[in-house]
C-alpha angles and dihedrals in degrees: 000000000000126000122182120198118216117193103185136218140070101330105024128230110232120187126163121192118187115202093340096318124111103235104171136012120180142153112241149162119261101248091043085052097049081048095060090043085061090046091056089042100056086041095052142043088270089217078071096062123079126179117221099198116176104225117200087193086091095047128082100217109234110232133203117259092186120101094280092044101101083061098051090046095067091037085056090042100058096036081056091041091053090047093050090049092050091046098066092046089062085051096048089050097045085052092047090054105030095243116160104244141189136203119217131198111236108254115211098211118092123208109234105223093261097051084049094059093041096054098037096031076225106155103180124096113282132192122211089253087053093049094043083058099043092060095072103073101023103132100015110132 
């Protein structure tokens, strides 16, 4: 089976297990990301592919009561309101194509470069949006 993780937003989160295994983590657009899951769709049974998207849609943002916080609000507001927006686009994409989705709740906790290795035994170079991504799908066989 193949799960790819998709972490969305300005620069996307792309992340590909194998059995289990993280293969390829990476950081894309979106339209390079919706490319390689193509790619992966023509190349495989595609009742053997699965997208793991995080969805914020399910999510109510958390905002900053200090002094700055009515900055970083609408920092915060418009940086949600870009990912909900891209995921539906993944969701629109996975049901133009037929492609088996999942939705995934955002999760708050990041994975530092060296707990990433050691969970998904992953050695490549990683950026916070590929591992983000990665996490989705991290111990799924």
């Amino acid at each position: 089976m193949i799960r790819i993780g998709i972490d969305p937003g300005v620069k996307t989160g792309f992340a590909v297990s194998v059995d289990g295994d993280i293969v390829d983590v990476k950081t894309l657009s979106i339209m390079e990301a919706q490319s390689k899951v193509l790619d992966y769709m023509y190349r495989t049974d595609k009742n053997d592919l699965e997208l793991h998207i995080e969805d914020p849609r399910q999510n109510k943002p958390v905002f900053d009561k200090g002094v700055n916080g009515q900055r970083k609000n609408l920092k915060i507001a418009q940086n949600v309101g870009s990912n909900k927006r891209d995921a539906a686009i993944w969701e629109e994409f996975c049901k133009y194509y037929d492609i088996d989705y999942i939705l995934v709740r955002p999760q708050t906790s990041k994975w530092p470069v060296k707990y990433f290795q050691m969970v998904t035994k992953y050695e490549g170079r990683t950026s916070e949006h590929g591992r983000d991504a990665a996490k989705l799908i991290v111990g799924i066989r």
